[in-house]
DRENMIMI-778972 format. One record per residue (C-alpha): x, y, z; residue number from 1; residue in three letters. Coordinates in steps of 0.05 Angstrom, whole numbers. Layout:
REM DRENMIMI-778972
{{X; Y; Z}; NUM; ALA}
...
//
This chain:
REM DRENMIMI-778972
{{80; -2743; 684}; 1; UNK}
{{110; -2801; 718}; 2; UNK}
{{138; -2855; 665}; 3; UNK}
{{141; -2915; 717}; 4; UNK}
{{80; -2919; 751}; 5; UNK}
{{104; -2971; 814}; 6; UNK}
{{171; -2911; 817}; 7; UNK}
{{137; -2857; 871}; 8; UNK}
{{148; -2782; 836}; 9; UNK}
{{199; -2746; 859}; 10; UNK}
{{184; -2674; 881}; 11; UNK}
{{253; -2649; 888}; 12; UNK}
{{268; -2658; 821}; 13; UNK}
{{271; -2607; 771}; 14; UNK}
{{202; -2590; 742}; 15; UNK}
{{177; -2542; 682}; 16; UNK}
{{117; -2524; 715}; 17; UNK}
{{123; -2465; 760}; 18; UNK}
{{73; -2479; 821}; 19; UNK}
{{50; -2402; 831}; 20; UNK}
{{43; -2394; 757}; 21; UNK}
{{-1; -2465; 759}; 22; UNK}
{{-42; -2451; 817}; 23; UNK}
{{-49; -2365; 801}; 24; UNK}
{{-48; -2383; 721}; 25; UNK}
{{-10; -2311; 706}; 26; UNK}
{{56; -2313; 670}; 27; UNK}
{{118; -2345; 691}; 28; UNK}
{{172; -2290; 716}; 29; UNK}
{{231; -2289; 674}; 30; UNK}
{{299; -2309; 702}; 31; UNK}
{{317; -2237; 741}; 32; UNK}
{{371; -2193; 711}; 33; UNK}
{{440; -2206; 750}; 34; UNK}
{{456; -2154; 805}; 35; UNK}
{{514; -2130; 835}; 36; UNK}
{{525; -2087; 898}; 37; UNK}
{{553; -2020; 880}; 38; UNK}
{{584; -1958; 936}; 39; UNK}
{{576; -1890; 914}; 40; UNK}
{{587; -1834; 960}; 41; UNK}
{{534; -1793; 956}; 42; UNK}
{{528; -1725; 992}; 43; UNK}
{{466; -1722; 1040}; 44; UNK}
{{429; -1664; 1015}; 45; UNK}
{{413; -1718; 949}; 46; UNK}
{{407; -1779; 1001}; 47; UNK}
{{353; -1742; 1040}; 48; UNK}
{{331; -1719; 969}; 49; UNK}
{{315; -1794; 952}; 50; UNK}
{{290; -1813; 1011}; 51; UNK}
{{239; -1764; 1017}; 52; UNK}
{{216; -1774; 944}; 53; UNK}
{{216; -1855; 948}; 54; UNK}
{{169; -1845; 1014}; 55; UNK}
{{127; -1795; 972}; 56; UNK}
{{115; -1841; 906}; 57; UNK}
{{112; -1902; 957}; 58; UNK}
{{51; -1869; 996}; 59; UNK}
{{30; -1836; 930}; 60; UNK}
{{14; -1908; 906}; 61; UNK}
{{70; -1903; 852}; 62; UNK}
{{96; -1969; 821}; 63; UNK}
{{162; -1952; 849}; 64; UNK}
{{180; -2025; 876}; 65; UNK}
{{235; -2016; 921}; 66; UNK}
{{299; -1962; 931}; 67; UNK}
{{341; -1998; 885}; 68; UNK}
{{289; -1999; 834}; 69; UNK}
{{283; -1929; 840}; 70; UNK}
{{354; -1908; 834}; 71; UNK}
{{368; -1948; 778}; 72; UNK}
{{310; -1930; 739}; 73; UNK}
{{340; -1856; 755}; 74; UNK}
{{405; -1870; 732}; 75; UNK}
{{387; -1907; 668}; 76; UNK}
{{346; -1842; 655}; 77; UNK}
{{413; -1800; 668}; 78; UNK}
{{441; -1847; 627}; 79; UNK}
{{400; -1837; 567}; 80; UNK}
{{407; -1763; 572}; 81; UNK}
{{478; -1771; 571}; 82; UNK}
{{475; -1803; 509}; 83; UNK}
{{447; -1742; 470}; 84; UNK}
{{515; -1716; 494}; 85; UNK}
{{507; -1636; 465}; 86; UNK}
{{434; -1632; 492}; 87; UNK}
{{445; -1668; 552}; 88; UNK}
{{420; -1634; 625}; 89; UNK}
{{464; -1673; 662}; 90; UNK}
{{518; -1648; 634}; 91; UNK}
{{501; -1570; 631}; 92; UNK}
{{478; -1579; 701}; 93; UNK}
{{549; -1612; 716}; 94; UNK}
{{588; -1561; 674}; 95; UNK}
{{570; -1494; 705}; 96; UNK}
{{534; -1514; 751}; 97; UNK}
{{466; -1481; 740}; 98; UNK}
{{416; -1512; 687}; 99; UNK}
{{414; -1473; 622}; 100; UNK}
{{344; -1448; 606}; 101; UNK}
{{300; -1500; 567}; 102; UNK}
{{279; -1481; 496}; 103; UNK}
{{221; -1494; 461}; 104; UNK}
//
């Protein structure tokens, strides 16, 4: 809405309308969480690991977005299983080193 009509709009200026959402009329993307670069070293048997499985879901048609998508939606899973500390499978997988046998 332009509030002096002989004033030409400016179409730099900040605007609440988001052109894709106008012109597509789906819902305006949120402002995207803040990222950070992180370096882990990572042996390569679990590198190849990844790779191979991203490729798989990825040609599988899996809503896996991209490989940092992936990874972190793995490691807030680990995460979460961490947090149920005595029953966690990270961490009898980490402590002896073989998984203990799942109960029913």
């Amino acid at each position: 809405m332009v509030s002096n009509p002989k004033k030409p709009p400016d179409f730099f200026e900040p605007s609440p309308l988001d052109p894709m959402q106008s012109a597509t009329g789906g819902k305006a993307a949120g402002a995207p969480a803040p990222k950070k670069k992180a370096g882990f070293y990572l042996s390569l048997d679990v590198l190849d690991r990844f790779e191979r499985k991203f490729y798989e879901l990825k040609l599988a048609g899996a809503p896996v977005g991209n490989k940092s998508n992936l990874l972190e939606a793995a490691l807030n899973f680990a995460l979460d299983d961490l947090d149920r500390n005595p029953h966690s499978r990270v961490l009898s997988r980490e402590a002896g080193g073989a998984q203990k046998p799942e109960q029913d």
